[in-house]
PDB file of N, CA, C and O in Angstrom:
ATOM      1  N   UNK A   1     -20.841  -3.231 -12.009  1.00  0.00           N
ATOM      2  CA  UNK A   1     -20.355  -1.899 -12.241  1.00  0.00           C
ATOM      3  C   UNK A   1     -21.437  -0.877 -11.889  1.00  0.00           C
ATOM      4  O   UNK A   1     -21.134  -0.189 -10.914  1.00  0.00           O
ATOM      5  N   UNK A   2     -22.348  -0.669 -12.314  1.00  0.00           N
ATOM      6  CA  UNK A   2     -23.994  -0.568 -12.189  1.00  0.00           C
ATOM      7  C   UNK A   2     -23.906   0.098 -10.708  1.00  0.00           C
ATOM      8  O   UNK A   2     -23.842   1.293 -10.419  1.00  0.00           O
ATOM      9  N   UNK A   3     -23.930  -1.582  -9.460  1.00  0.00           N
ATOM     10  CA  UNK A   3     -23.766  -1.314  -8.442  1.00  0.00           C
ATOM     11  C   UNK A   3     -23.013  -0.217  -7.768  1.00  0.00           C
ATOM     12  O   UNK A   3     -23.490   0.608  -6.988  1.00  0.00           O
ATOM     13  N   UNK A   4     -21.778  -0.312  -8.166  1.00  0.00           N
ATOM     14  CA  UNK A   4     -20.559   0.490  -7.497  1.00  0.00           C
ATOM     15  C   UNK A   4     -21.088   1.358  -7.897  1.00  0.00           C
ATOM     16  O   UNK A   4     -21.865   1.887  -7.102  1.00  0.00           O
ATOM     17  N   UNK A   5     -20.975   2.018  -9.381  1.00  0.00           N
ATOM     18  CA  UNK A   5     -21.569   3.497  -9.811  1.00  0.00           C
ATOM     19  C   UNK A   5     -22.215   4.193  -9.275  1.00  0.00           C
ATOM     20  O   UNK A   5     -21.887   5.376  -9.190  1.00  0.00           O
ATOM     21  N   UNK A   6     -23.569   3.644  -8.616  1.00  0.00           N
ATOM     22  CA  UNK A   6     -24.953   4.167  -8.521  1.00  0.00           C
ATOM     23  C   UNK A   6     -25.880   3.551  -7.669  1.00  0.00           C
ATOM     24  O   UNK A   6     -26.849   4.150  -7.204  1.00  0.00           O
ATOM     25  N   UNK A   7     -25.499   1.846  -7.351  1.00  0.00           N
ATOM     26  CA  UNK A   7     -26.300   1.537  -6.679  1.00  0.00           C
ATOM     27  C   UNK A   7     -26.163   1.418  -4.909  1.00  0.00           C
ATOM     28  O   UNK A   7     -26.174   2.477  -4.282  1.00  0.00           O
ATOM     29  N   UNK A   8     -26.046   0.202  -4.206  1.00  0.00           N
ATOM     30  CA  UNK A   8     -26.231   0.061  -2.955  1.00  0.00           C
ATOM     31  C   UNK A   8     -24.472   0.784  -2.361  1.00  0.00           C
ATOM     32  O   UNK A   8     -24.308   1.492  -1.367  1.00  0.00           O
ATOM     33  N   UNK A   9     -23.005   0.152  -3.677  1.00  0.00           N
ATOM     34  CA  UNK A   9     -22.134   0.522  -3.285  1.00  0.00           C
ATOM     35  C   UNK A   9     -21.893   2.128  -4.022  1.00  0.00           C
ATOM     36  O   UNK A   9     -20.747   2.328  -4.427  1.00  0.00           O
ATOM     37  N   UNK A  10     -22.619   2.939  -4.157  1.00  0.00           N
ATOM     38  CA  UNK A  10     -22.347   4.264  -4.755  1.00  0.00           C
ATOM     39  C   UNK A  10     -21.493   4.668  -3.480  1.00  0.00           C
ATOM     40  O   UNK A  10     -21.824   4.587  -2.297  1.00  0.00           O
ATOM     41  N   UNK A  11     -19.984   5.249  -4.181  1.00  0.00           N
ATOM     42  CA  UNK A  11     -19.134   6.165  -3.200  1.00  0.00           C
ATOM     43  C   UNK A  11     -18.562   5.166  -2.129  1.00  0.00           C
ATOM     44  O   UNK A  11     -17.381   5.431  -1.906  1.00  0.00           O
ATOM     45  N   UNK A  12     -18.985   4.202  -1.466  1.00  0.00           N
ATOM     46  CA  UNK A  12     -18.288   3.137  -0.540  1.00  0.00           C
ATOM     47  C   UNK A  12     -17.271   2.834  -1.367  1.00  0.00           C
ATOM     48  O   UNK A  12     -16.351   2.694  -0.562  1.00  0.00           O
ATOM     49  N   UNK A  13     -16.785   2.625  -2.514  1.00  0.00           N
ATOM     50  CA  UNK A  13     -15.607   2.358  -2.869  1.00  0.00           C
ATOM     51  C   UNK A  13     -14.764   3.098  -2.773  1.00  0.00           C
ATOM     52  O   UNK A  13     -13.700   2.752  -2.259  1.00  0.00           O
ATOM     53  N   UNK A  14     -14.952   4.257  -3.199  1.00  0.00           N
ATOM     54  CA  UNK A  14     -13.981   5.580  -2.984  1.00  0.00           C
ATOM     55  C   UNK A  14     -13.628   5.605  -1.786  1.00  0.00           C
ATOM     56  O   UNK A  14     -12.419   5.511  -1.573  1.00  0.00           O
ATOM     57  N   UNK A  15     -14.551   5.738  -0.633  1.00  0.00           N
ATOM     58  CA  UNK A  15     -13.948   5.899   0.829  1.00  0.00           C
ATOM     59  C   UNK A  15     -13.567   5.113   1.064  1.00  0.00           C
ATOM     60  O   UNK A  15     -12.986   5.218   2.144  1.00  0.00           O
ATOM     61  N   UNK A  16     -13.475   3.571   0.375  1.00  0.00           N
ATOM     62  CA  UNK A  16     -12.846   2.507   1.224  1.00  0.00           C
ATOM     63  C   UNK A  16     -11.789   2.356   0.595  1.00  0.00           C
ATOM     64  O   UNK A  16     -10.924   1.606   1.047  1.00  0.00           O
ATOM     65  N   UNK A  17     -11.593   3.106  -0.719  1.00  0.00           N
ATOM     66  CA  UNK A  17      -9.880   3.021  -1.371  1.00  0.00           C
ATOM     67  C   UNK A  17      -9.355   4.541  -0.505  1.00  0.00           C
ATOM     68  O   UNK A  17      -8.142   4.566  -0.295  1.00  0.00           O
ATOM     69  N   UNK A  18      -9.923   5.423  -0.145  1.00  0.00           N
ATOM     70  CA  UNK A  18      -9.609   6.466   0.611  1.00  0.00           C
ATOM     71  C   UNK A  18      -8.659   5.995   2.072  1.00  0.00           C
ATOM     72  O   UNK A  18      -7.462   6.185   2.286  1.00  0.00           O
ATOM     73  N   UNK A  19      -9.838   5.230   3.061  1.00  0.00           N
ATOM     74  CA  UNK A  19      -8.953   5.064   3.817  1.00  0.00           C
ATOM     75  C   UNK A  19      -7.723   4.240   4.090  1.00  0.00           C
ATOM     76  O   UNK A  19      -6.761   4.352   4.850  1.00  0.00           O
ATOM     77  N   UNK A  20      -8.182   3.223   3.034  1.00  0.00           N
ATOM     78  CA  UNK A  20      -6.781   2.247   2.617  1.00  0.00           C
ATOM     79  C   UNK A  20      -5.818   3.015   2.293  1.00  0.00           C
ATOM     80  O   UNK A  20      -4.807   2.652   2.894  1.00  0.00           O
ATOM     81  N   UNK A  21      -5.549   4.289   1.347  1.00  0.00           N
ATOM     82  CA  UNK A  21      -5.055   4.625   0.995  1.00  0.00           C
ATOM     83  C   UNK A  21      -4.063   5.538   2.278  1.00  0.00           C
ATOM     84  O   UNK A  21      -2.961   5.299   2.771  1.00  0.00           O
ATOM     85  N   UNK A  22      -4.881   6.445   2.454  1.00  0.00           N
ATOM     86  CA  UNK A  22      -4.445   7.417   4.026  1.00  0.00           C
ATOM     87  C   UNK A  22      -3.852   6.459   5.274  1.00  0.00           C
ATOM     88  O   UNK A  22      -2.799   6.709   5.862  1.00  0.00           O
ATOM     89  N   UNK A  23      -4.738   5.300   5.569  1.00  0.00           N
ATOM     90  CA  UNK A  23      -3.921   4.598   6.801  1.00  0.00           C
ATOM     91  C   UNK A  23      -2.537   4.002   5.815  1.00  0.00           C
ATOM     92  O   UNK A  23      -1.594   4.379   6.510  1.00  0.00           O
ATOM     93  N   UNK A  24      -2.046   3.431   4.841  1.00  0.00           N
ATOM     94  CA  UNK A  24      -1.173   2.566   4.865  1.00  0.00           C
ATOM     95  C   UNK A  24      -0.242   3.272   3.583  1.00  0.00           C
ATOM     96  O   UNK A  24       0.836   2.710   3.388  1.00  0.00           O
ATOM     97  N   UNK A  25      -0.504   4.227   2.865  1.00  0.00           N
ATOM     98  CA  UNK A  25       0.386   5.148   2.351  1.00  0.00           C
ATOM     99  C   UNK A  25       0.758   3.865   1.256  1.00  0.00           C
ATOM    100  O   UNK A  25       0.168   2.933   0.708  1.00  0.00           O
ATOM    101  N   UNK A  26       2.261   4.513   1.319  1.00  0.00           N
ATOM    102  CA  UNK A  26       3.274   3.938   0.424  1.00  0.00           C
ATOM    103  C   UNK A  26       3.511   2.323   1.321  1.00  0.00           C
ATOM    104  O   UNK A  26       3.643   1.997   2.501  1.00  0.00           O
ATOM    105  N   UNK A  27       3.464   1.508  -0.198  1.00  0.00           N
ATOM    106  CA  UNK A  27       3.680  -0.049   0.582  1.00  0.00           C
ATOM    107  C   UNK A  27       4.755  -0.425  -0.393  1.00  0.00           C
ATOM    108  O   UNK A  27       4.345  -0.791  -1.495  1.00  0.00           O
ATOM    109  N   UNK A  28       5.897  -0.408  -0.225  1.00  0.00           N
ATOM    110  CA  UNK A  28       7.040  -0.379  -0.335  1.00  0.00           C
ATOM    111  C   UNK A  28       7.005  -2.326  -0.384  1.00  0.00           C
ATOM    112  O   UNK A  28       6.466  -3.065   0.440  1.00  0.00           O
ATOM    113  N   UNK A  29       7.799  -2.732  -1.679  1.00  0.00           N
ATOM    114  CA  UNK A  29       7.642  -3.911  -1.871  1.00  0.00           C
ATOM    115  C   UNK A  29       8.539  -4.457  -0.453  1.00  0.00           C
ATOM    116  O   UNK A  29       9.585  -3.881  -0.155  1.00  0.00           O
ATOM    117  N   UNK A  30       8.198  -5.213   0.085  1.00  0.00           N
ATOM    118  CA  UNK A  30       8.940  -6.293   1.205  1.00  0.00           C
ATOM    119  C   UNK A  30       8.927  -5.804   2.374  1.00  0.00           C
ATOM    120  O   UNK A  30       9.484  -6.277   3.364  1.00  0.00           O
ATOM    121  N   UNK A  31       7.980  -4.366   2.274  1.00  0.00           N
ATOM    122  CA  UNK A  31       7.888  -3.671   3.733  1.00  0.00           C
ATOM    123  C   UNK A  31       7.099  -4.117   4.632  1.00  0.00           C
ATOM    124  O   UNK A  31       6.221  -4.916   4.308  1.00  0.00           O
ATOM    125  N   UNK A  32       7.248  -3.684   5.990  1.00  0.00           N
ATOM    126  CA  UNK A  32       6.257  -4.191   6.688  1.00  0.00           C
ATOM    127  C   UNK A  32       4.718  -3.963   6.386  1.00  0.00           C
ATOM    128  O   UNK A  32       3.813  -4.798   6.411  1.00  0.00           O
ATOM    129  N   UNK A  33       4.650  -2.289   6.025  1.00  0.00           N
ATOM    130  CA  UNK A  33       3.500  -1.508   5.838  1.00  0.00           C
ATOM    131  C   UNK A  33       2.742  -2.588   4.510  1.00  0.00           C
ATOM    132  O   UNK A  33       1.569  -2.956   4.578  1.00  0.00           O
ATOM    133  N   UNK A  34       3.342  -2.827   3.777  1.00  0.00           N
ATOM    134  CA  UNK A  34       2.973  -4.108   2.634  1.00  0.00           C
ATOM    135  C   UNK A  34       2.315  -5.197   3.470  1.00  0.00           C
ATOM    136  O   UNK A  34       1.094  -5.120   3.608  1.00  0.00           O
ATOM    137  N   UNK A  35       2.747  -5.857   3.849  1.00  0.00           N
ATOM    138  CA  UNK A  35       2.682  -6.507   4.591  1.00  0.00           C
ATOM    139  C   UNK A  35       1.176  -6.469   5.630  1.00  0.00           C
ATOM    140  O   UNK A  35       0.374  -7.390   5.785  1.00  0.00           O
ATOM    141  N   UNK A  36       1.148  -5.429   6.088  1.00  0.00           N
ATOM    142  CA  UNK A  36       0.125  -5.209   6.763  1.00  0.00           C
ATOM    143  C   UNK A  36      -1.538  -4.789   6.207  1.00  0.00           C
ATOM    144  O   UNK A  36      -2.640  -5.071   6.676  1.00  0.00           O
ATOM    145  N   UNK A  37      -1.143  -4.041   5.072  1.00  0.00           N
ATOM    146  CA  UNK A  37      -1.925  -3.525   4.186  1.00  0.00           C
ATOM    147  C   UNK A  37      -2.687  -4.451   3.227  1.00  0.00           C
ATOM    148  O   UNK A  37      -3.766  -4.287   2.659  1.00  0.00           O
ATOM    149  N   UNK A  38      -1.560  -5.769   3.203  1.00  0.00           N
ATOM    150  CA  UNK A  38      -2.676  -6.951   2.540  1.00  0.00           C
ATOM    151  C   UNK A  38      -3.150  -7.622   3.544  1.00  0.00           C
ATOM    152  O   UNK A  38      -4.290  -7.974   3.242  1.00  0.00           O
ATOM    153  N   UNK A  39      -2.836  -8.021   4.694  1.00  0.00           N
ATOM    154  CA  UNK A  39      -3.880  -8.054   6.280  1.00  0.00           C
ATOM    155  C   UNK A  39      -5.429  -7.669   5.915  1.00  0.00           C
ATOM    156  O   UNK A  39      -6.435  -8.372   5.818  1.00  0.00           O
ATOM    157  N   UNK A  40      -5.217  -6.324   5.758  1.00  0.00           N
ATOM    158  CA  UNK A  40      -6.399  -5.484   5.645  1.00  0.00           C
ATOM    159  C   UNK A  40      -6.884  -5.760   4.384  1.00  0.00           C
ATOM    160  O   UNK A  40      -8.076  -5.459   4.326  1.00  0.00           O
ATOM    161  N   UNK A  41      -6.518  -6.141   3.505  1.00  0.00           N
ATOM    162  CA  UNK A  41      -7.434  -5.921   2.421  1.00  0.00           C
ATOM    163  C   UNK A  41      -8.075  -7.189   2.555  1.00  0.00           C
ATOM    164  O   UNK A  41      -9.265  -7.174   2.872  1.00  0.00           O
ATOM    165  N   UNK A  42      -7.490  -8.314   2.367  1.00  0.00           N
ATOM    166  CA  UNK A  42      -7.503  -9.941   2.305  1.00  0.00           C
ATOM    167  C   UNK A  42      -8.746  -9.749   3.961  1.00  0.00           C
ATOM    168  O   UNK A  42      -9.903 -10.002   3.628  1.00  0.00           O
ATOM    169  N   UNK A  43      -8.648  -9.472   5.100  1.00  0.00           N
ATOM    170  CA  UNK A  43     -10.015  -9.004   5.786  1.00  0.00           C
ATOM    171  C   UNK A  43     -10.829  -8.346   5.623  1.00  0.00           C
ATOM    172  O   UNK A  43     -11.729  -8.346   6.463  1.00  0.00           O
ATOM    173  N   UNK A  44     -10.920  -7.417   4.403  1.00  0.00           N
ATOM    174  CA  UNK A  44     -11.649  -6.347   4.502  1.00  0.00           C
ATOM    175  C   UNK A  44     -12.918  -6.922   3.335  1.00  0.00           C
ATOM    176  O   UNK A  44     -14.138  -6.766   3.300  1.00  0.00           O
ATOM    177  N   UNK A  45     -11.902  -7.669   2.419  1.00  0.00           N
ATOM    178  CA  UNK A  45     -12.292  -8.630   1.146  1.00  0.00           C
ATOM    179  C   UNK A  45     -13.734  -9.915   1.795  1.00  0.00           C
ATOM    180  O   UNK A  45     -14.931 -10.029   1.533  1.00  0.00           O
ATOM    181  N   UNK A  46     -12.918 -10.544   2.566  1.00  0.00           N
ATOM    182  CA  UNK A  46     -13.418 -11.239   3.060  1.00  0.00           C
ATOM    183  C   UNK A  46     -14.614 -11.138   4.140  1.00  0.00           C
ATOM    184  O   UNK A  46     -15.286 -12.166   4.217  1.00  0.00           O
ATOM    185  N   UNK A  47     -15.005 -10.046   5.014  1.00  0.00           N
ATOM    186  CA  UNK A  47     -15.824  -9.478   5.442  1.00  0.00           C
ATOM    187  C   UNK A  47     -17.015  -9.262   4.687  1.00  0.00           C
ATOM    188  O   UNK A  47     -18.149  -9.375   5.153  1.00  0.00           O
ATOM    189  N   UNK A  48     -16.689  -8.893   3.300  1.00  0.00           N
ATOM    190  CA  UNK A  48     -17.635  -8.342   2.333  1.00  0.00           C
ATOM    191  C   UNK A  48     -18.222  -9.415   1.852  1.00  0.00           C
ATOM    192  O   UNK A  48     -19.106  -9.246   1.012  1.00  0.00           O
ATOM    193  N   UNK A  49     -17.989 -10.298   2.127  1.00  0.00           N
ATOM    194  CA  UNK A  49     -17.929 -12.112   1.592  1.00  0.00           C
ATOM    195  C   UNK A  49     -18.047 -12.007   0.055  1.00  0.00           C
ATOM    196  O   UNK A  49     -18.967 -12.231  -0.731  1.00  0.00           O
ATOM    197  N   UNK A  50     -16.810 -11.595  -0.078  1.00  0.00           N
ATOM    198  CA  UNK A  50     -16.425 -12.202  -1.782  1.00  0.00           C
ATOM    199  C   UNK A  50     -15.872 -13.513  -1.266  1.00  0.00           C
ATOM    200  O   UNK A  50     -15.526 -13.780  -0.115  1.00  0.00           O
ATOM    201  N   UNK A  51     -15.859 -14.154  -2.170  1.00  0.00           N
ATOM    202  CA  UNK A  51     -15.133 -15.896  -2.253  1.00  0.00           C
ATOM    203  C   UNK A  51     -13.835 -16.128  -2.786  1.00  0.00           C
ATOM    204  O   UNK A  51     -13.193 -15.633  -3.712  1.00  0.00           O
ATOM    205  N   UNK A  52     -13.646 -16.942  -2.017  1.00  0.00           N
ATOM    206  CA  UNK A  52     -11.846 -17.770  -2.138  1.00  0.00           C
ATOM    207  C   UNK A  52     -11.101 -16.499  -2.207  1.00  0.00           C
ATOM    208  O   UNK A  52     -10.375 -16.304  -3.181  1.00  0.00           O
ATOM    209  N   UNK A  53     -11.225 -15.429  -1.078  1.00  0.00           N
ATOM    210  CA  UNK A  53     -10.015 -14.502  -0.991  1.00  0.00           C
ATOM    211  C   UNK A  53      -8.704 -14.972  -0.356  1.00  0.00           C
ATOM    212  O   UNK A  53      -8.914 -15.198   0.836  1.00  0.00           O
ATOM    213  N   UNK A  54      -7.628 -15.170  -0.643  1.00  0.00           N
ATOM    214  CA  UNK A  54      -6.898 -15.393  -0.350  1.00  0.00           C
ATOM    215  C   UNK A  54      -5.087 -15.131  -0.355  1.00  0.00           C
ATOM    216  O   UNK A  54      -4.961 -14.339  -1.289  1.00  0.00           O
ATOM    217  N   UNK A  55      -3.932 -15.348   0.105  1.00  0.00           N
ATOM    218  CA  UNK A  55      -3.208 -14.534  -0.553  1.00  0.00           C
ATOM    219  C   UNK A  55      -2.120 -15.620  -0.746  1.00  0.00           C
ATOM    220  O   UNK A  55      -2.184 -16.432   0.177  1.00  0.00           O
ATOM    221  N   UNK A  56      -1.265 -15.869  -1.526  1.00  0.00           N
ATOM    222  CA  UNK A  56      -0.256 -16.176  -2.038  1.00  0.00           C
ATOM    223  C   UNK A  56       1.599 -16.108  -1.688  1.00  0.00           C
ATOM    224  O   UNK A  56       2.291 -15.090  -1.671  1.00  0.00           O
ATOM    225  N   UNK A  57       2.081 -17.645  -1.419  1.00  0.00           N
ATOM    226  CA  UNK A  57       3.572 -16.872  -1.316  1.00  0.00           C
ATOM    227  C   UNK A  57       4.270 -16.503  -2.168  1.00  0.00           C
ATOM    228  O   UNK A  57       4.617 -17.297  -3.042  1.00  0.00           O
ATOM    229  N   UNK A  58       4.581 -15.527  -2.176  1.00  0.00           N
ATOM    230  CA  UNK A  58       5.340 -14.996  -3.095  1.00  0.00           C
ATOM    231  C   UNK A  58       7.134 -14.916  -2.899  1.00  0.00           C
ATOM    232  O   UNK A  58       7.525 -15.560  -1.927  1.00  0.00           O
ATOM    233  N   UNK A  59       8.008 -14.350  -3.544  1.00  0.00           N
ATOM    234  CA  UNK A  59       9.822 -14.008  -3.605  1.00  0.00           C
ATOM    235  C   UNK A  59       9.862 -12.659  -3.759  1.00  0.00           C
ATOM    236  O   UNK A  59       9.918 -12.085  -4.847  1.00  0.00           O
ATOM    237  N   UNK A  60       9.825 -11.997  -2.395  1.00  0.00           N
ATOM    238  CA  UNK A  60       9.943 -10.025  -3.096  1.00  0.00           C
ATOM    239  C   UNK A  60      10.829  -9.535  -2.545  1.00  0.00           C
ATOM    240  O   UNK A  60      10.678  -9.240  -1.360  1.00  0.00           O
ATOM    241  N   UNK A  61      11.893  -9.309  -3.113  1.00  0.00           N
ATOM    242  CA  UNK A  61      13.493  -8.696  -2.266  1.00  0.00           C
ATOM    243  C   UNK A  61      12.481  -6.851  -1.797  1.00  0.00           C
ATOM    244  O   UNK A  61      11.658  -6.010  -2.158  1.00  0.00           O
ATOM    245  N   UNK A  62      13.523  -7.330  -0.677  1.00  0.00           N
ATOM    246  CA  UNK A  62      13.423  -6.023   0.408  1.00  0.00           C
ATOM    247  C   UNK A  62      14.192  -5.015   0.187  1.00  0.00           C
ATOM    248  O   UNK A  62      15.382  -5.149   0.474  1.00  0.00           O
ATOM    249  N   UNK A  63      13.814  -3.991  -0.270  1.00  0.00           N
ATOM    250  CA  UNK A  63      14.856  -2.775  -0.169  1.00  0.00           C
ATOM    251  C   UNK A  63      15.027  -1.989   1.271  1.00  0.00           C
ATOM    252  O   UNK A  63      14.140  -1.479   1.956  1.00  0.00           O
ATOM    253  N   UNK A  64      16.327  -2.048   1.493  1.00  0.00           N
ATOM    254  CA  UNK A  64      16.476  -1.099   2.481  1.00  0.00           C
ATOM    255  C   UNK A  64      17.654  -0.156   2.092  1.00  0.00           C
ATOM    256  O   UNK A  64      18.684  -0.532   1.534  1.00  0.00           O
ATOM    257  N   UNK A  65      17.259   1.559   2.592  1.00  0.00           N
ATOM    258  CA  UNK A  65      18.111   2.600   2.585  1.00  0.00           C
ATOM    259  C   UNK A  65      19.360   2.157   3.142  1.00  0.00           C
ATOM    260  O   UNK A  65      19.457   1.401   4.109  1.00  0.00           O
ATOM    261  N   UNK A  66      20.305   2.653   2.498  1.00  0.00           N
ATOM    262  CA  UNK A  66      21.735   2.445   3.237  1.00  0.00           C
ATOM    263  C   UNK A  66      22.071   3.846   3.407  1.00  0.00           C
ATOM    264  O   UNK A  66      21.258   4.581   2.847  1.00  0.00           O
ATOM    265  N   UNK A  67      22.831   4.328   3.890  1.00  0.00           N
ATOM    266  CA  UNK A  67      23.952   5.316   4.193  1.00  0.00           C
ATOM    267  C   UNK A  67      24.081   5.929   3.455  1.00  0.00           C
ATOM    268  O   UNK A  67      24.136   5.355   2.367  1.00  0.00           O
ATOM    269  N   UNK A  68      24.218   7.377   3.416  1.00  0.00           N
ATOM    270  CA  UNK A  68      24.038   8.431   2.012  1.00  0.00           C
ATOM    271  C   UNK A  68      25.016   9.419   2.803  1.00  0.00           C
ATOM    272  O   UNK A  68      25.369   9.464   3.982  1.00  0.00           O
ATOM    273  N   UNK A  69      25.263  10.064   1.859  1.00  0.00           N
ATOM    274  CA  UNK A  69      26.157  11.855   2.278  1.00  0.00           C
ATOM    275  C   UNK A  69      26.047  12.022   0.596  1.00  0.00           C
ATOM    276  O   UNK A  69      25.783  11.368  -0.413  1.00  0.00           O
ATOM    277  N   UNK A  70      26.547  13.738   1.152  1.00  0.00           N
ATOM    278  CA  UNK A  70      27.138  14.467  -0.141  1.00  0.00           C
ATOM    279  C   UNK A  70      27.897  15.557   0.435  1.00  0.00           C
ATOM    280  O   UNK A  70      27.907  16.044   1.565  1.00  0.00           O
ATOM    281  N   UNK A  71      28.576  15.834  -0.705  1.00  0.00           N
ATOM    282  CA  UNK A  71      29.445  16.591  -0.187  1.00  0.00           C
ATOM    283  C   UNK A  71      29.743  17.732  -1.489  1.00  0.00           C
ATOM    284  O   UNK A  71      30.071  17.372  -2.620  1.00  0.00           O
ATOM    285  N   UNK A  72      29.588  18.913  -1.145  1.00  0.00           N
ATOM    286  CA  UNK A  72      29.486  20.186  -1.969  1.00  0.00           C
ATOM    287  C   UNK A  72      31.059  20.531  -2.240  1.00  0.00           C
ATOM    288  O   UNK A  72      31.785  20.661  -1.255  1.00  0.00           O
ATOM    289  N   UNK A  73      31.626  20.688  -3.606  1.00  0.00           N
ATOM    290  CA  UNK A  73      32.826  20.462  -4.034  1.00  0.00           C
ATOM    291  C   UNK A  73      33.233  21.977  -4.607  1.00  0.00           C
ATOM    292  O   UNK A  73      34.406  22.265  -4.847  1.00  0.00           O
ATOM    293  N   UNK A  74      32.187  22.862  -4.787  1.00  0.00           N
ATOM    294  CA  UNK A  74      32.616  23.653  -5.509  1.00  0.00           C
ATOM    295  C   UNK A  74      31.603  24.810  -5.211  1.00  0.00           C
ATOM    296  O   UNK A  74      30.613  24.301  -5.736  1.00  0.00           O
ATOM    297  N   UNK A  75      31.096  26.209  -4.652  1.00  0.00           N
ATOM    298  CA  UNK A  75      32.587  26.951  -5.023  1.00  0.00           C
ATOM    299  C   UNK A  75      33.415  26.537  -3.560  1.00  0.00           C
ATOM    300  O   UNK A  75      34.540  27.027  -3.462  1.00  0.00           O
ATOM    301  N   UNK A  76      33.003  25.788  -2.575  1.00  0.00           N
ATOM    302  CA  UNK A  76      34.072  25.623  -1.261  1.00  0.00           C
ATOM    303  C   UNK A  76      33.372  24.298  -1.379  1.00  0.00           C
ATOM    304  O   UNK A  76      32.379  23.894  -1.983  1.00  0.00           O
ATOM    305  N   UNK A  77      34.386  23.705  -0.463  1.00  0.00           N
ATOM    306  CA  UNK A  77      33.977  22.048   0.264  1.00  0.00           C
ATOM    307  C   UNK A  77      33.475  21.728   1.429  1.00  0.00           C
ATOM    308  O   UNK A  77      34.249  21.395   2.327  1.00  0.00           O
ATOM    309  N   UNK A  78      32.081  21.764   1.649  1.00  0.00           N
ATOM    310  CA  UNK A  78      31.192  21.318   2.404  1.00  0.00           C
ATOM    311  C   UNK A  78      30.707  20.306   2.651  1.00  0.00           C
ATOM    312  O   UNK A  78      30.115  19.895   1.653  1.00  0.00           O
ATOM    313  N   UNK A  79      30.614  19.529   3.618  1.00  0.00           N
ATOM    314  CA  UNK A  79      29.546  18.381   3.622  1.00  0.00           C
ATOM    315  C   UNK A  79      28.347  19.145   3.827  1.00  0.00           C
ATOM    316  O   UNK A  79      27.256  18.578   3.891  1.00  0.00           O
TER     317      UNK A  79
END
């Protein structure tokens, strides 16, 4: 903790949750961007040589948007 705080990693964490954050946004469970974003971490992990990084299969239903409208009922009828 020490380290990160103050020592060799002072602030490298922040920018490196920074740009994780800015390149890969919202990681939407079963998305690709998910998907890609543990790529990067699980390399980024491993670069740093922490040990036994690795990742896991997991069961994560995919949401996808379907088809939407609305339609304005009152005081006239608009879509």
């Amino acid at each position: 903790m020490d380290a990160a705080l103050n020592g060799v990693f002072r602030g490298r964490t922040w920018r490196t949750l920074a740009k994780f954050v800015d390149k890969y946004g919202s990681r939407i469970a079963g998305s690709d961007n998910l998907e890609r974003a543990i790529d990067y971490m699980v390399d980024l992990l491993g670069k740093n040589q922490l040990e036994n990084v690795h990742t896991e299969l997991v069961s994560v239903p995919k949401w996808v948007r379907g088809k939407e409208s609305c339609w304005l009922v009152t005081p006239r009828l608009e879509k």
